[in-house]
C-alpha positions, 0 to 999 in steps of 0.5 A: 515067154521067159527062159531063165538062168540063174545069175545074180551080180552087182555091176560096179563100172568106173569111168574117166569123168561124167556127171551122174546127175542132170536138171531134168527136162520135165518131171513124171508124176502118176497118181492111182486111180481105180474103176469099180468092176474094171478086172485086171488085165496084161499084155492086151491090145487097145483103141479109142475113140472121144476119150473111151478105150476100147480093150481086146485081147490079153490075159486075165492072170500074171506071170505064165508058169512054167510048167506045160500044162498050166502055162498060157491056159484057157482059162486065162484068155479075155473072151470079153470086149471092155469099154472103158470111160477113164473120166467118168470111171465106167466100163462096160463090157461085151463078149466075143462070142457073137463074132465067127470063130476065127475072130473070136479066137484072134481077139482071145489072144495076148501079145498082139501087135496093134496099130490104130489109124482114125477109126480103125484098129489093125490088129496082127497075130497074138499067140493063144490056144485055138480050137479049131487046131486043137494047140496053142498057135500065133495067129495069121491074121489081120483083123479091122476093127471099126473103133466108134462102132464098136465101142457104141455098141458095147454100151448100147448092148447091140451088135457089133459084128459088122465092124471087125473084117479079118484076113489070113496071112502067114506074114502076119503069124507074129507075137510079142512083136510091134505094130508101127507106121513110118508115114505111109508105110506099116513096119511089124518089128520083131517078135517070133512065131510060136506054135506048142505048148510054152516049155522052158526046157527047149522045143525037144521037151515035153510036149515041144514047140516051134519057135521062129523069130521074124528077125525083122521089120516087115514092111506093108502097106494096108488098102482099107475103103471100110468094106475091103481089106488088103495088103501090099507087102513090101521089101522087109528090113532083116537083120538076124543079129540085131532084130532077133527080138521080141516082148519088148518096147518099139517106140515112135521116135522123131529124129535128129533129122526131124523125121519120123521113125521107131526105135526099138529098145532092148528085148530078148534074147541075145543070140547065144545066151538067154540075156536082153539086148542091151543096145537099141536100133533105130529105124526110119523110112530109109532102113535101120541102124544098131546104136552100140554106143549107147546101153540100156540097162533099165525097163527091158521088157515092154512095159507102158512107155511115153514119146515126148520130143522138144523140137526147141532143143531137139531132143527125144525122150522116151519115159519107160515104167517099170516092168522087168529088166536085167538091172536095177539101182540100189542105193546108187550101185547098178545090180545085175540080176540075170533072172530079170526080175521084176522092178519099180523103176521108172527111167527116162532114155533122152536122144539129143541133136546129135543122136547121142543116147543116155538113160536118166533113172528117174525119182519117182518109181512104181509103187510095187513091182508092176508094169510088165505087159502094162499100156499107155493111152495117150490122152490124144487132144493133146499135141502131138505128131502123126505118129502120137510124140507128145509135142513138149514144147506145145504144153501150155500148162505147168502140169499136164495129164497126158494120160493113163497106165492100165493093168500089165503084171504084178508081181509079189516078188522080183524074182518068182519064174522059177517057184510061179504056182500062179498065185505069186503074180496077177494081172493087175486092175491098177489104172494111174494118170500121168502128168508131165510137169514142166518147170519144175525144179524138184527132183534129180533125173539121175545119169546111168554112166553105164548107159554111155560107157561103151565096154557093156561087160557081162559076166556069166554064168554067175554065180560059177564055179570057177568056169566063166566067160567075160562079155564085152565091147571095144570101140577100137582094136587094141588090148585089155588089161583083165584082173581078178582080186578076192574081196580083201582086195588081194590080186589074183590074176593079172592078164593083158588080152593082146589084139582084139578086135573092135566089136564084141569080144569074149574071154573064157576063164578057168580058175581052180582052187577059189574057195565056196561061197567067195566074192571075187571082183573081175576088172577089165581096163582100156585106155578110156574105161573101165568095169569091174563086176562082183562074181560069187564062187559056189559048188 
């Protein structure tokens, strides 16, 4: 779900020094593949089991329209369990139509947040219309589902309905969100509850909803004996600033300590302005932490992602593709487009020994624009930790299949939400295996300097007329240099912002008599950095 405003800006940010370029630690590669029959499919949940996949849930259409009446309809539900053989290129599939009611509709939803331990696949929530309240509700329910069971039944064509149990639970009433495990314990990070029909013109429109975010990572413990479910909740992690989250990427990470934990990037919308959080939180068994000193400004959105972790240099790389983001590279200029658009890229976010972050743009892209509510499934014989981190260092081979990427949104167009009659985008039917290459010693991982700069300046709205506001971080207190100059480079305002404060800072601006349709360059300056980004002056 995506409110919009209508931004565009070219983000030119200048440092002190720092190289652009690095020898990447691995290479990516993804080659399409395609199965007869197989539909297109986003933002689903899946399991496996033996090398099959087993699909629930998601939407057979694209990008949801903004108008009421069409947004998230029925007719977009998957009423279907598909079964996929990735290797022999076979699906099968099954409805849920012989499954209680309350499962039918849970298992019909998109946005589910899903876990899979051995055999059995937890899933939380989802968001769909349900019958039974007549409305489109985020579901409270936790549903079990026995994976081997299942997946042998849809394609032996008997019943399945004695593998999936479901319990009710307002805790578990959470879309958009993500289901990860921290050892022993379950953490539901993120996401919103949301109840009504999708307007983007605000709860108090139309036919109106409710919309509450968790604000949180809700902490649980799940009893499962095969026959008996239950759950033990636990004190939750809540931070309304920083967890005020959701349609985003939650990832399993391993630490500088060696220790397990999640890391979530981006996700929207920042409180008080309908822009994605450029900064990430970590979160490991003994709480969280806001990293400020690192941006993310590639893969916004969840998209299909993959954890590898090389213990030798003790690093932690997460492999993020495509999606829709808030920027995108255009011949080496990083360009803002606050309707966040759809994109190609493929980036590489690389935590090192020393917990320091940075974010490397990677020389293959997406073939068009796709990846938003796409997966990765893991081929998973290969080594890994517990929690699924690839272990690099354990890949013997030169060229490794690590694995697949289905479905997610295609897009015609980068920005469509504000013209979607629906035939702009559609789920897509695209699989592509992805190959890790190790030693290779083709292709530049590009540093986004940006990624580690730490002013992290917006400009909005933009473009303007005149009336904005600059958004920016200081790592220390002290004072801003803040210069506006035309295009010819002719200066037209020289101000100095004396005691701010360390932190998040913003400066409101009125300048009159700027002339329609003019670019303007708005340059702000501290001892250590500077940014300067690209305004348009309209009507």
């Amino acid at each position: 779900m995506m409110n919009r405003i209508k931004i565009l800006a070219i983000l030119l940010i200048a440092f002190t020094s720092q190289g652009n370029a690095q020898t990447a630690p691995f290479q990516i590669a993804i080659e399409p593949m395609n199965i007869s029959g197989l539909g297109g499919l986003q933002a689903y949940a899946w399991g496996q089991h033996n090398g099959k996949w087993l699909i629930i849930g998601g939407r057979l259409d694209g990008l949801h329209r903004r108008q009421p009446f069409a947004a998230f309809d029925v007719a977009g539900h998957n009423n279907q369990l598909i079964v996929v053989d990735p290797v022999a290129q076979q699906k099968w599939t099954a409805p849920l139509s012989s499954l209680p009611i309350g499962l039918q509709e849970q298992l019909s939803s998109t946005n589910m947040e899903f876990f899979q331990e051995g055999n059995y696949l937890y899933l939380v929530g989802g968001y769909g219309y349900s019958n039974t309240s007549a409305d489109h509700i985020t579901y409270p329910n936790l549903s079990a589902v026995k994976v081997p069971d299942v997946i042998n039944a849809v394609i032996n064509g008997t019943s399945f309905a004695t593998n999936f149990r479901q319990i009710t639970d307002t805790m578990f009433a959470v879309t958009g969100g993500y289901l990860n495990k921290i050892n022993n314990t379950f953490y539901l990070t993120g996401g919103q509850k949301f109840i009504g029909r999708y307007n983007p013109m605000g709860p108090t429109h139309g036919p109106g909803f409710v919309q509450i975010y968790t604000n949180a990572s809700r902490k649980f413990t799940i009893f499962d004996n095969g026959v008996t479910l239950s759950v033990t909740h636990l004190p939750a992690i809540v931070d309304a600033a920083n967890l005020h989250r959701r349609d985003y990427n939650v990832v399993p990470q391993i630490m500088p300590t060696g220790q397990e934990g999640l890391t979530a990037f981006s996700g929207v919308f920042q409180v008080g302005v309908d822009l994605p959080y450029l900064n990430c939180v970590n979160i490991d068994s003994t709480g969280h932490t806001v990293n400020n000193a690192f941006s993310q400004y590639y893969n916004h959105y969840h998209c299909a992602h993959i954890p590898i972790y090389s213990a030798s240099n003790n690093e932690m790389h997460t492999v993020l593709f495509g999606g829709i983001a808030q920027y995108y590279d255009s011949l080496g200029i990083l360009v803002q487009d606050n309707n966040v658009p759809f994109v190609k890229t493929i980036a590489r976010v690389t935590r090192d020994a020393s917990g320091t972050m940075a974010e490397y743009k990677l020389p293959i892209a997406m073939p068009t624009l796709l990846g938003a509510g796409s997966e990765f499934i893991p081929i998973n014989t290969l080594p890994h930790y517990s929690n699924e981190v690839f272990k690099l260092d354990n890949f013997t081979a030169d060229t490794t299949l690590v694995g697949y990427i289905y479905g997610g949104i295609s897009s015609t167009a980068a920005n469509i939400f504000f013209t979607n009659t629906g035939t702009q985008s559609s789920a897509s039917s695209q699989i592509f295996k992805v190959f890790v290459i190790k030693n290779s010693t083709v292709g530049i991982h590009e540093l986004n300097t940006h990624s580690i700069g730490t002013l992290q300046m917006q400009v909005y709205p933009n473009p303007n007329n005149g009336n904005f506001m600059v958004k920016f971080n200081l790592r220390d207190k002290g004072e801003v240099k803040l210069t506006i100059s035309d295009a010819s480079g002719k200066l037209i305002e020289n101000t100095v912002l004396k005691n701010l404060q360390a932190g998040e800072n913003t400066y409101s601006k009125r300048i009159k008599n700027l002339i329609n349709g003019g670019i303007y360059y708005i340059t702000i300056e501290t001892t250590y950095e500077k940014a300067t980004q690209k305004i348009i002056v309209e009507p």
